[in-house]
C-alpha positions as CSV (number, residue, x, y, z in Angstrom):
1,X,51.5,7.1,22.2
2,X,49.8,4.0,22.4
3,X,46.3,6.0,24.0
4,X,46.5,7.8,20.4
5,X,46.4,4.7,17.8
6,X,43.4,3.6,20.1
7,X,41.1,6.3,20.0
8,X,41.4,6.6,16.1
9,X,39.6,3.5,15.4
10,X,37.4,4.0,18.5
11,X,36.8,7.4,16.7
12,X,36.2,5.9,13.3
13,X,33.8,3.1,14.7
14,X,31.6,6.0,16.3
15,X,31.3,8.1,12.9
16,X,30.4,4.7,11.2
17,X,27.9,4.2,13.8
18,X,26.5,8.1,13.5
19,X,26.1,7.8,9.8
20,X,24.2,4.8,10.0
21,X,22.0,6.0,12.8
22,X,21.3,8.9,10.6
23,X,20.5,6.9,7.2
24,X,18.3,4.5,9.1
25,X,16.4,7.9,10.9
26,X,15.8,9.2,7.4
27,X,14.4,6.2,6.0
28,X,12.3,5.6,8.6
29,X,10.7,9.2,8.0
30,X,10.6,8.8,4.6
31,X,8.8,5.4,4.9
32,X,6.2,6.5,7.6
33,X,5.3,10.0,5.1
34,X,5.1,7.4,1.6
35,X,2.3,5.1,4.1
36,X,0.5,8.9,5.1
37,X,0.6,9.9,1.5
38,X,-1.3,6.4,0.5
39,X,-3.8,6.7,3.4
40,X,-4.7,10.9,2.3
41,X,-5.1,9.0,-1.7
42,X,-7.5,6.7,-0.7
43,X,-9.4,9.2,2.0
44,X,-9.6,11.4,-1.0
45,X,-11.0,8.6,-3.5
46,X,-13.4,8.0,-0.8
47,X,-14.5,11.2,-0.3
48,X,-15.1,11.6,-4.5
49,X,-17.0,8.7,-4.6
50,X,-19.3,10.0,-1.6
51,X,-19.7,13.0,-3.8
52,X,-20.7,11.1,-6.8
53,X,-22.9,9.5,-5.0
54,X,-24.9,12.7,-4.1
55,X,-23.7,12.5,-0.2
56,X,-21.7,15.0,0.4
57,X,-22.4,18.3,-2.1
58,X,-19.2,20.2,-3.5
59,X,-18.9,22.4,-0.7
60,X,-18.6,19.9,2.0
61,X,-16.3,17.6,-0.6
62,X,-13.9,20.6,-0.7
63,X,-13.8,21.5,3.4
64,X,-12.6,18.2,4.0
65,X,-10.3,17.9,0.9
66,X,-8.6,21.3,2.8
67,X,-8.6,19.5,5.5
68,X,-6.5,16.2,4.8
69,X,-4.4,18.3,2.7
70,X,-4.0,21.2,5.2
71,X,-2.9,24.8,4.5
């Protein structure tokens, strides 16, 4: 009997430690596709200003809009 009161908090400790392994996994995805989604914004302001500017015509504005925001 005494193995069985020590695997219970052994048991609870390694759930505790799985569910905070898993939050801190999701966060860091979350963080790394918030940083991608700023860097694609200011590739596309870029790319619209080049196109006011007269340097890249519509065409060429749209083929690499597709292309930083894929299919």
């Amino acid at each position: 009997m005494p193995l069985m009161r020590r695997r219970r908090p052994l048991l609870c400790a390694a759930a505790v430690g799985g569910g905070a392994y898993l939050a801190g996994k999701s966060r860091g995805s979350t963080q790394q596709r918030e940083t991608a989604n700023d860097d694609t914004i200011t590739q596309l302001q870029q790319l619209g200003q080049l196109r006011d500017q007269g340097v890249l015509t519509d065409e060429e504005f749209a083929a690499q809009k597709a292309r930083l925001l894929g299919p």
